[in-house]
Every structure is written in structure tokens, then in C-alpha cells.
C-alpha positions as CSV (number, residue, x, y, z in Angstrom):
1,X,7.3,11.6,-4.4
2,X,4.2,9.8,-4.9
3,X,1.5,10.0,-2.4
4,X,-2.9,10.1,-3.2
5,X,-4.4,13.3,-2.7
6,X,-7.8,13.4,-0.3
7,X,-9.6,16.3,0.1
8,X,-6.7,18.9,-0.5
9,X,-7.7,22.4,-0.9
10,X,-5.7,25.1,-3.2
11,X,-3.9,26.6,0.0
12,X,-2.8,23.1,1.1
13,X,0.8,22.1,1.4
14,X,1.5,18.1,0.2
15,X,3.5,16.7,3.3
16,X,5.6,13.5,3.1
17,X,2.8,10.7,4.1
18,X,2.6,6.9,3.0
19,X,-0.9,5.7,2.5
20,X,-0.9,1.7,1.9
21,X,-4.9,1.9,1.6
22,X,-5.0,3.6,-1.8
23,X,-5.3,1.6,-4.9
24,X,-4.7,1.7,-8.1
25,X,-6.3,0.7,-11.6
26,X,-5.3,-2.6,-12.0
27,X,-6.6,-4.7,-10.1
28,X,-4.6,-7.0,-8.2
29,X,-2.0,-6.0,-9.8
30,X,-2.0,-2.7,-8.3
31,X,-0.6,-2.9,-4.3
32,X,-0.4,0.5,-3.2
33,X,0.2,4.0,-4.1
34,X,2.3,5.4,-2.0
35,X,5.0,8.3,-1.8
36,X,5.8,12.2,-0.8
37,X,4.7,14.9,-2.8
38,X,6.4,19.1,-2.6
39,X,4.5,22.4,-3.2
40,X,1.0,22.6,-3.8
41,X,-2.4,20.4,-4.8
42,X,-5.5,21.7,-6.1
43,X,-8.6,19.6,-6.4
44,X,-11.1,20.7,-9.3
45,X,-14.2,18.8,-9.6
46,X,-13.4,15.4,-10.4
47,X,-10.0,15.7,-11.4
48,X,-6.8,16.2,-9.1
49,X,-3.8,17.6,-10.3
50,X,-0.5,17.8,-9.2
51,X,2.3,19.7,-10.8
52,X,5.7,19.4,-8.6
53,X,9.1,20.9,-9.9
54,X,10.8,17.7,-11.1
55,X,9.3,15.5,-9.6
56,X,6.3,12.8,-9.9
57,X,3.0,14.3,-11.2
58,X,0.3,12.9,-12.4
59,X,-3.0,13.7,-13.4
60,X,-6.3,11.6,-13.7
61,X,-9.9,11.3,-13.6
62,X,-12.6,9.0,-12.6
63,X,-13.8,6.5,-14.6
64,X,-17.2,7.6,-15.9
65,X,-20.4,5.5,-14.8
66,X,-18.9,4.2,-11.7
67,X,-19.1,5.6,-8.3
68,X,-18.0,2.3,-6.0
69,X,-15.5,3.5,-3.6
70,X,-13.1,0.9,-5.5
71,X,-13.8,2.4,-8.9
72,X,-13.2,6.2,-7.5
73,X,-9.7,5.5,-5.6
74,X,-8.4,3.4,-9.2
75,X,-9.8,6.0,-11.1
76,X,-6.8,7.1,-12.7
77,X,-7.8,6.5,-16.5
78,X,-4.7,8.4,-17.8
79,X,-1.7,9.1,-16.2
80,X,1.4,11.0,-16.4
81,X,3.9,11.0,-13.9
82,X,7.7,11.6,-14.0
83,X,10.6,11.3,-12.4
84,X,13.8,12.5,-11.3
85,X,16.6,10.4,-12.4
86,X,16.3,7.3,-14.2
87,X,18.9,4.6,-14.9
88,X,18.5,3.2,-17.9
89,X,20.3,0.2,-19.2
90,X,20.5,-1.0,-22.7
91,X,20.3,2.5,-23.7
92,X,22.1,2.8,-27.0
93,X,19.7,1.2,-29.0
94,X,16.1,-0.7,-29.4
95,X,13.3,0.1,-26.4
96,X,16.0,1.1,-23.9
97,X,16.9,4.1,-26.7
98,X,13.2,4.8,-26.9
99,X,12.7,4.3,-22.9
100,X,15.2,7.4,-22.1
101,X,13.9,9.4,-25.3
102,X,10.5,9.1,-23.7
103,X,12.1,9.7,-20.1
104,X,14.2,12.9,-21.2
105,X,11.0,14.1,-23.2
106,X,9.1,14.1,-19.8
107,X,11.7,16.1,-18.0
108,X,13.4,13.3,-16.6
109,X,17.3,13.4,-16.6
110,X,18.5,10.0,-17.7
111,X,21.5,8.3,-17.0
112,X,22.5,6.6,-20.2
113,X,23.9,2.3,-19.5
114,X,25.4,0.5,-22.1
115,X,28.6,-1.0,-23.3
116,X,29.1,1.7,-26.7
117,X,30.3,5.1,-26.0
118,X,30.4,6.5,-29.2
119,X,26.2,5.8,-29.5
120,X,25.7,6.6,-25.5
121,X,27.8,10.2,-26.2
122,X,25.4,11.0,-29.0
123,X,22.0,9.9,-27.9
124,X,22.7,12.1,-24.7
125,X,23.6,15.4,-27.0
126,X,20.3,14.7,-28.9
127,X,18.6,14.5,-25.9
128,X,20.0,18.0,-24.1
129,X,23.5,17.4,-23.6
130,X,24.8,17.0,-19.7
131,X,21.7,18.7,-18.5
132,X,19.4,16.1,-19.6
133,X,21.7,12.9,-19.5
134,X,24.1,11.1,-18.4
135,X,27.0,8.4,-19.9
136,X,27.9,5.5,-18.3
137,X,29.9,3.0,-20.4
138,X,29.3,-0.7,-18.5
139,X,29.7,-4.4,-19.9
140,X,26.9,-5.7,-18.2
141,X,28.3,-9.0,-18.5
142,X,31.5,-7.7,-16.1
143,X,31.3,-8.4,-12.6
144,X,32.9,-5.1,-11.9
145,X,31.0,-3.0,-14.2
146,X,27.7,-4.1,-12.6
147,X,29.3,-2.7,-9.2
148,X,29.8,0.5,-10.7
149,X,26.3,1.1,-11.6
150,X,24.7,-0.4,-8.2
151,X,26.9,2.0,-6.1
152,X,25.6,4.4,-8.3
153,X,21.6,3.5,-7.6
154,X,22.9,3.1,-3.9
155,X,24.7,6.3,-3.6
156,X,22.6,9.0,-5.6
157,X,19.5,9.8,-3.8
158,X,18.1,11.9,-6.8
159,X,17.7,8.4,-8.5
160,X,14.0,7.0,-8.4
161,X,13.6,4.8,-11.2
162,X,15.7,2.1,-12.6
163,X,15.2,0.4,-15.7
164,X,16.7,-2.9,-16.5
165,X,16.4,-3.5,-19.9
166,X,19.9,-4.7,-21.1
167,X,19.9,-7.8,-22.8
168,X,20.1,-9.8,-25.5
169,X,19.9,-13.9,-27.0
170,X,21.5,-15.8,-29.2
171,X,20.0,-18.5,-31.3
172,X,21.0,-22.1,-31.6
173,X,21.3,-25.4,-30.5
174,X,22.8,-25.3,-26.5
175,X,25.0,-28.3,-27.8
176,X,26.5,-26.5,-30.6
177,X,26.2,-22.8,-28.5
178,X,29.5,-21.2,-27.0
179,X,29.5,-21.9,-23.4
180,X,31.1,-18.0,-22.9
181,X,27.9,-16.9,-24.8
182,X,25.2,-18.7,-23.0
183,X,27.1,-17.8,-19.5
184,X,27.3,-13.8,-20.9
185,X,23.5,-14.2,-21.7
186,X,23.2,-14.9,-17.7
187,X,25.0,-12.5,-17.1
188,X,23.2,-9.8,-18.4
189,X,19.7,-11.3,-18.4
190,X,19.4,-12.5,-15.1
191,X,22.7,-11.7,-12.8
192,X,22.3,-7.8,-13.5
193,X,18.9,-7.6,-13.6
194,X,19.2,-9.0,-10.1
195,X,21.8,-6.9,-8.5
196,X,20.8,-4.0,-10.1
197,X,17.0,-4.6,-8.5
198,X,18.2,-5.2,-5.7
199,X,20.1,-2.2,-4.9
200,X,17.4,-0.4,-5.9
201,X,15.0,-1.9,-3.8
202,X,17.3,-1.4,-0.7
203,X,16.7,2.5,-0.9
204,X,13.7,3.0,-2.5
205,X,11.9,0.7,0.5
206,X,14.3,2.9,2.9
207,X,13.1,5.8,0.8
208,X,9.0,4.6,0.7
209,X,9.5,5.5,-2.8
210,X,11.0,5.0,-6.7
211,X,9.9,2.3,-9.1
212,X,11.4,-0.2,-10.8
213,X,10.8,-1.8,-14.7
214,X,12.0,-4.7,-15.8
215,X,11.9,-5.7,-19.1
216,X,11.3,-9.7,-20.1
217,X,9.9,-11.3,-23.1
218,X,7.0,-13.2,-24.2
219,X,9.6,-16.0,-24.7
220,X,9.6,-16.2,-20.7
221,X,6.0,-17.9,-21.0
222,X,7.0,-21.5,-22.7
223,X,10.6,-23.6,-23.3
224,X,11.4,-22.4,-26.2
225,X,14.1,-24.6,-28.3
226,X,17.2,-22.9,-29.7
227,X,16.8,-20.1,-27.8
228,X,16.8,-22.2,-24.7
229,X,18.8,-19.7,-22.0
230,X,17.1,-16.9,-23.2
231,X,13.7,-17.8,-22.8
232,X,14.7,-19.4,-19.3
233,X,16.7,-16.3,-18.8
234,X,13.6,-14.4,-19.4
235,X,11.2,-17.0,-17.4
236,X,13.0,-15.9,-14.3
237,X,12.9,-12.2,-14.8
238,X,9.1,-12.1,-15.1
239,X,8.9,-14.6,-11.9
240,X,11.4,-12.4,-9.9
241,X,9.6,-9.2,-11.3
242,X,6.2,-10.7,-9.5
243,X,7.6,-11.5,-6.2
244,X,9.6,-8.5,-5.9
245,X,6.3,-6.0,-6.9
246,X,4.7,-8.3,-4.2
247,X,7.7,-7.6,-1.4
248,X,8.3,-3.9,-2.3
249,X,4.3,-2.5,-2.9
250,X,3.2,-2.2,0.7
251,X,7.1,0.3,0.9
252,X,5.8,2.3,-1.7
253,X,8.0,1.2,-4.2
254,X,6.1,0.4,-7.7
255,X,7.8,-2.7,-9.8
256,X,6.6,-3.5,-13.1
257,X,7.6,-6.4,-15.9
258,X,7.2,-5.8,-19.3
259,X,7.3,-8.8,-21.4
260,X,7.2,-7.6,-25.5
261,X,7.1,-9.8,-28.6
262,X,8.5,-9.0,-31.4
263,X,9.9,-5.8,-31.4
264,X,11.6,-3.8,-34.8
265,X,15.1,-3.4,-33.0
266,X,18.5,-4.7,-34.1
267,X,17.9,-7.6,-31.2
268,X,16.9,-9.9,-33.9
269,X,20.3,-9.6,-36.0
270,X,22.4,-9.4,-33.1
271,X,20.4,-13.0,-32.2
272,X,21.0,-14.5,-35.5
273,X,17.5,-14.7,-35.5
274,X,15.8,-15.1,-39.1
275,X,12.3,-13.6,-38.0
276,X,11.3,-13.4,-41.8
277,X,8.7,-15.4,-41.6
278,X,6.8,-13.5,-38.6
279,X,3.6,-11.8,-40.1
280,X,3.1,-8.1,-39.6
281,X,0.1,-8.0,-37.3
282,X,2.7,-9.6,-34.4
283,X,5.4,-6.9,-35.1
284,X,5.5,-3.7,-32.6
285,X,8.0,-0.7,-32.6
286,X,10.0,0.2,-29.5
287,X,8.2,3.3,-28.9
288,X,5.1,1.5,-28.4
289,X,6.7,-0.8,-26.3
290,X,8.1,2.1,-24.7
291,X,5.0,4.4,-24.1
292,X,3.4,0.8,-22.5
293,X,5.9,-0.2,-20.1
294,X,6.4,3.6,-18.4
295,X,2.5,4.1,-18.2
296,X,1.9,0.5,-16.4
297,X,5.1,1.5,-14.3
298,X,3.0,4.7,-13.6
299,X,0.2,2.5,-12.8
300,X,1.9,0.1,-10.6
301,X,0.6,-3.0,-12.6
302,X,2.7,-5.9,-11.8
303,X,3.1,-7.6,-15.4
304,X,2.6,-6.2,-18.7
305,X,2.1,-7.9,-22.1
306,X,2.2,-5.2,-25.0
307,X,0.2,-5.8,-27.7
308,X,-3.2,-8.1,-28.1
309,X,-1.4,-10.3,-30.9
310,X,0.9,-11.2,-27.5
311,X,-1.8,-10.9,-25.2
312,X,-3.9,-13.6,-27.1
313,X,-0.7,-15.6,-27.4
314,X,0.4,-15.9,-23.8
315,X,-3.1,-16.5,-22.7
316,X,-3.1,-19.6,-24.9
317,X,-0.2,-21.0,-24.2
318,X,0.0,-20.5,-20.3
319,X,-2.5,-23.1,-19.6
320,X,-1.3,-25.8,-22.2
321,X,0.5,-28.6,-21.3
322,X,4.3,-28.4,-21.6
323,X,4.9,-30.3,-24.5
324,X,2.2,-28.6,-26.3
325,X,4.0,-25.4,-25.4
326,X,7.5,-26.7,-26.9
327,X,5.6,-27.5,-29.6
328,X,4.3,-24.4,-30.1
329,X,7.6,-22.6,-29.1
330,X,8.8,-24.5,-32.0
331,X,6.7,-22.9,-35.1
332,X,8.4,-19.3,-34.6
């Protein structure tokens, strides 16, 4: 449902195509834009607009001052674009709540993943009721409930964007830790993630279209003691996340990791996590982490760090030495 428009006059119909030439701001970052589009395109001036029925649109302009043929095709400077039907796990609370707000709020419908009814039933009313949303009550951490939702992706063509953002951590010594909760925190942060990715990328690639977001943490970027499995957990979404943008850009499928900092959700209490002594300036809400992660999903960009507090952070650390980084790790 996403395709670049050349040269399309008001009368023109938008065809299915894939174009792998076209790309987007972001540099390398940014494979391909590639997809179908539905009813009509009109170009005025310097801006293209596109306005489908439910489906991806998107509208941009060039970036001013710069007329290299690379500058014009990236030129998208803002962009909107929406889709379908999202899956969104982690929904009843934190950025996964503020993911589907935003989604729903677009004109997505949303299909609503998480192990609490009581909160999935009412976020979906306050978003539109059945119209807007769907409930699906899953324990992520269940084998069998992770089925359920991948023969969903599989089986429901509407379905173009997933969102894998279930998770959570748990702080402590791995010594002390109970094995059930570190294998759980696998289970959830790296076993679903993977499946779920995976049967999305098996019909979007079929498709040539759909995107995927995966959300990590800027606790992926060093060894970080007593949260030691989630910041491993966390390493390998972000590394998996790269590859699998690599693998599915040239099929027209966008994939984008978020990793946020700290983040005002409940994940911090649920963690055990005494964050009190974290200054304000590194603190975002979930709807800015939100608002980020769907416009670089938009974008195509292959890894997003919200925030220049976590920006200036991971650049510091990445190139350090690994004890440095523990040592670093250590101090929040």
C-alpha cells in the first residue's frame, strides 16, 4: 500500500508497482519504499499527496535548499501514513497503550495484545468500541498463546503492521533471581518477538508490503548488572531488528527498532526498579516515545533512539571498552 509517486497526473489511477530504487530520508537507514497504492494521486508543485480510503497515505515535501536527485527522492520532511490493521502487543498499558491510542487516532483499527482483559476491554471502548479495536487476551510467555496471535498475523490479510512491544525486566542479582522469571523474561522479550516477526515477515515479503516495529531499550547497548537478561534480552532485539530491516527492505517491507530510555510507565515498578535517583532531563513520556517510533516506522529508518539525553548516551558508550561500559551500566 505503499508505493512513490512519479510524475502522476490528477486523472491517474495508482496501480500495484514495487520500486526498490526509491529512497527514503534516512540515509542508510532507509532501503526502499516500496508498496501498492488505490484510487487517485495528484501532484501539486512540490508536494505529493495521496489520500487512500484506509489505507497508507502520506504526505511530504522537499527539503528546501537542496535539489540533488538524492535529496528530492528522501524529501519527505514530514510524514503521515497509516495503516490498516495493526497488532499491537503490550497494549494495556505504558508506550504499547499510547502506540494503539496513536494508531486508532489515525484511523487505524487496532488489535489490542496483552495478558489483562478487564484493561484490554476498556481501552478498546475508549478507543471506538469493535469498530476501532480488537481484544486479544495472550500470556506472551505461553507457548500456545504466542500461536494464537501468529496464526492471526498469518491468516488476516487486512493486517500490515505489527508491533512488538510486550515486555518487561526484573531487577536483581541472576544468582539470587527466580529461574521461572528470567526464562518468562525470554520468553516475552526475545521468543515472541521472534515468532511473532517472523510470521509477519512471511506475508508481508509475500505481500511486497506491511512494516514491522520492534520495541528495545537503550539497555540493549552495554551489560548491564542486575538487570543482566533484560538488557541481553534487549541486545538481541535491536541486533535481530537490523538484520531483519536489512533481509525484508528490498520486499517492501519497512522494519524499525525503537530503543527508549526511561520512560514514565508502570515498567519501572513492575521491575522493582528504584529509578529515583534518575534526573528529569533523561525522563520521556510514552506518547513521545510513541509519536517517534510510528514516524521512523513511517520513514523506514532502521534504528531509533528517542530522545538526545539517550542519543548522547548511546553514542558514548558504544565505542568504550566493555568494562568501561559495565561500569557505566552500573551508575543507573
Amino acid at each position: 500500500m505503499w508505493r512513490p509517486l512519479k510524475g502522476l497526473a490528477a486523472t491517474d489511477e495508482i496501480t500495484p508497482v514495487i520500486d526498490r530504487t526509491h529512497p527514503l530520508e534516512g540515509g542508510s537507514d532507509a532501503i526502499s519504499h516500496v508498496g501498492e497504492g488505490h484510487n487517485r494521486g495528484t501532484t501539486v508543485s512540490t508536494m505529493w499527496v495521496v489520500r487512500p480510503r484506509c489505507l497508507h497515505h502520506e504526505v511530504g515535501s522537499r527539503l528546501a535548499g537542496d535539489t540533488s536527485p538524492g535529496s528530492q527522492a528522501a524529501g519527505l520532511r514530514e510524514t503521515t501514513m497509516t495503516w490498516n490493521k495493526a497488532i499491537v502487543t503490550g497494549a494495556s498499558s505504558g508506550i504499547g497503550e499510547a502506540l494503539a491510542r496513536r494508531l486508532a487516532r489515525d484511523g487505524t483499527h487496532v488489535v489490542l495484545v496483552a495478558r489483562t482483559q478487564s484493561r484490554l476491554d476498556a481501552l478498546a471502548e475508549e478507543l471506538g468500541g469493535s469498530e476501532q479495536a480488537t481484544v486479544l487476551v495472550a500470556d506472551l510467555a505461553d507457548h500456545d498463546d504466542v500461536e494464537k496471535v501468529a496464526a492471526l498475523i498469518d491468516q488476516d490479510p487486512h493486517i500490515d503492521l505489527v508491533v512488538n512491544n510486550a515486555g518487561f525486566g526484573v531487577n536483581g542479582h541472576v544468582s539470587e533471581a527466580s529461574p521461572q522469571s528470567q526464562l518468562s523474561m525470554i520468553d516475552v522479550n526475545v521468543r515472541c518477538l521472534t515468532r511473532l516477526s517472523q510470521a509477519a515477515a512471511a506475508v508481508m515479503a509475500e505481500r511486497g508490503r506491511g512494516a514491522i516495529l520492534n520495541i528495545s531499550s537503550v539497555a540493549g547497548y552495554a551489560p548491564s548488572p542486575e538487570v543482566a537478561v533484560y538488557a541481553a534480552t534487549k541486545s538481541y532485539v535491536t541486533s535481530f531488528s537490523q538484520a531483519l530491516h536489512s533481509e525484508l527492505g528490498p520486499k517492501g517491507v519497512h522494519v524499525t527498532c525503537v530503543a527508549p530510555g526511561f520512560t514514565r510507565t508502570e515498567f519501572q515498578d513492575r521491575a522493582d526498579y528504584d529509578a529515583s535517583n534518575i534526573p528529569d532531563f533523561m525522563w520521556q513520556s510514552a506518547d513521545e516515545v510513541a509519536e517517534i517510533a510510528l514516524d521512523a516506522t513511517a520513514k523506514n529508518k532502521g534504528v531509533v533512539v528517542p530522545g538526545l539525553p539517550n542519543k548522547l548516551l548511546v553514542g558514548a558508550v558504544k565505542p568504550l571498552p566493555s568494562a568501561l561500559q559495565r561500569r557505566i551500566a552500573e551508575t543507573f
